[in-house]
C-alpha positions in Angstrom: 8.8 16.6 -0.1 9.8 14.1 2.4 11.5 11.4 -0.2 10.1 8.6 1.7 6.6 7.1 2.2 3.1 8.6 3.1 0.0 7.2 4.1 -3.2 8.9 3.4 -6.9 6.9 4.6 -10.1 8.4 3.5 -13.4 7.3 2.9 -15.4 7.6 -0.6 -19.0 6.5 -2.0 -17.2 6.1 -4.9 -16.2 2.2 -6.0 -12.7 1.1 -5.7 -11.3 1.1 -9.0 -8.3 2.0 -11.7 -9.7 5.1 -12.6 -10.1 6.2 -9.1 -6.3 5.4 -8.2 -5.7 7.0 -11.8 -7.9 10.5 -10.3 -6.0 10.1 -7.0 -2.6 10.2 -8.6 -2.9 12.5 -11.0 -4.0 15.3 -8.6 -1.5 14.7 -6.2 0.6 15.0 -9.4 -0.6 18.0 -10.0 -0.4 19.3 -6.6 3.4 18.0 -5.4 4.6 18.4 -8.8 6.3 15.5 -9.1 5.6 11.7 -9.9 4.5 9.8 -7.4 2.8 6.1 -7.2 -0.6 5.5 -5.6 -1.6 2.2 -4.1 -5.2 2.4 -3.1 -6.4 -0.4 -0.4 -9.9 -1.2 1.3 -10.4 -1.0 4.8 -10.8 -4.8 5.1 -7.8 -5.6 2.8 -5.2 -3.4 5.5 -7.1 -4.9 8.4 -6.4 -8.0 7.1 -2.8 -7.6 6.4 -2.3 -5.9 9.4 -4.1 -9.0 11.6 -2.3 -11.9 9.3 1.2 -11.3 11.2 3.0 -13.8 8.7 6.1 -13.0 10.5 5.1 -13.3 14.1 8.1 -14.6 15.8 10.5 -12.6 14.1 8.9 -9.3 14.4 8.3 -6.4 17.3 5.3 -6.8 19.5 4.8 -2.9 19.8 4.6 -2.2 16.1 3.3 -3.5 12.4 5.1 -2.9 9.5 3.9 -4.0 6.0 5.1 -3.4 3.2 2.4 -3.0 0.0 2.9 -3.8 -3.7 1.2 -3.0 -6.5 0.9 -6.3 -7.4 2.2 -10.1 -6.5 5.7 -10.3 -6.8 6.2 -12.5 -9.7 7.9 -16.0 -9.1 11.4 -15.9 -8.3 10.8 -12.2 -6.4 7.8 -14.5 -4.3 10.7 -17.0 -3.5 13.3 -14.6 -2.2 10.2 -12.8 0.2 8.9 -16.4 1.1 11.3 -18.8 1.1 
């Protein structure tokens, strides 16, 4: 295992929801052997993030980093990412 982050895209018919990040996590479970989290995104939700650039004068013009969540950061988390 690398100990960092990894990105897997796919496609499915199947309808984005709990129990399919649920399936997704639990087999990869089952297969690394270890806990891991799964965040599961459309294809227009990353296209968006990647074209809002919220940061644009502080950031590289070669390369997009984002960073996703599970959820929105609660209130005083909100304030210390978006002052």
């Amino acid at each position: 295992m690398s100990g960092g982050s990894d990105n897997v895209i796919f496609t499915s018919e199947r309808e984005l929801t709990d129990a399919l990040r649920t399936s997704i996590q639990q087999d990869l479970e089952h297969a690394l052997g270890s806990t891991v989290g799964v965040f599961v995104r459309t294809a227009s939700e990353v296209r968006a993030s990647a074209e809002s650039e919220p940061f644009s004068a502080h950031v590289s013009k070669t390369k997009i980093q984002v960073l996703i969540l599970d959820s929105r950061p609660t209130g005083h988390a909100r304030g210390r990412l978006w002052p």
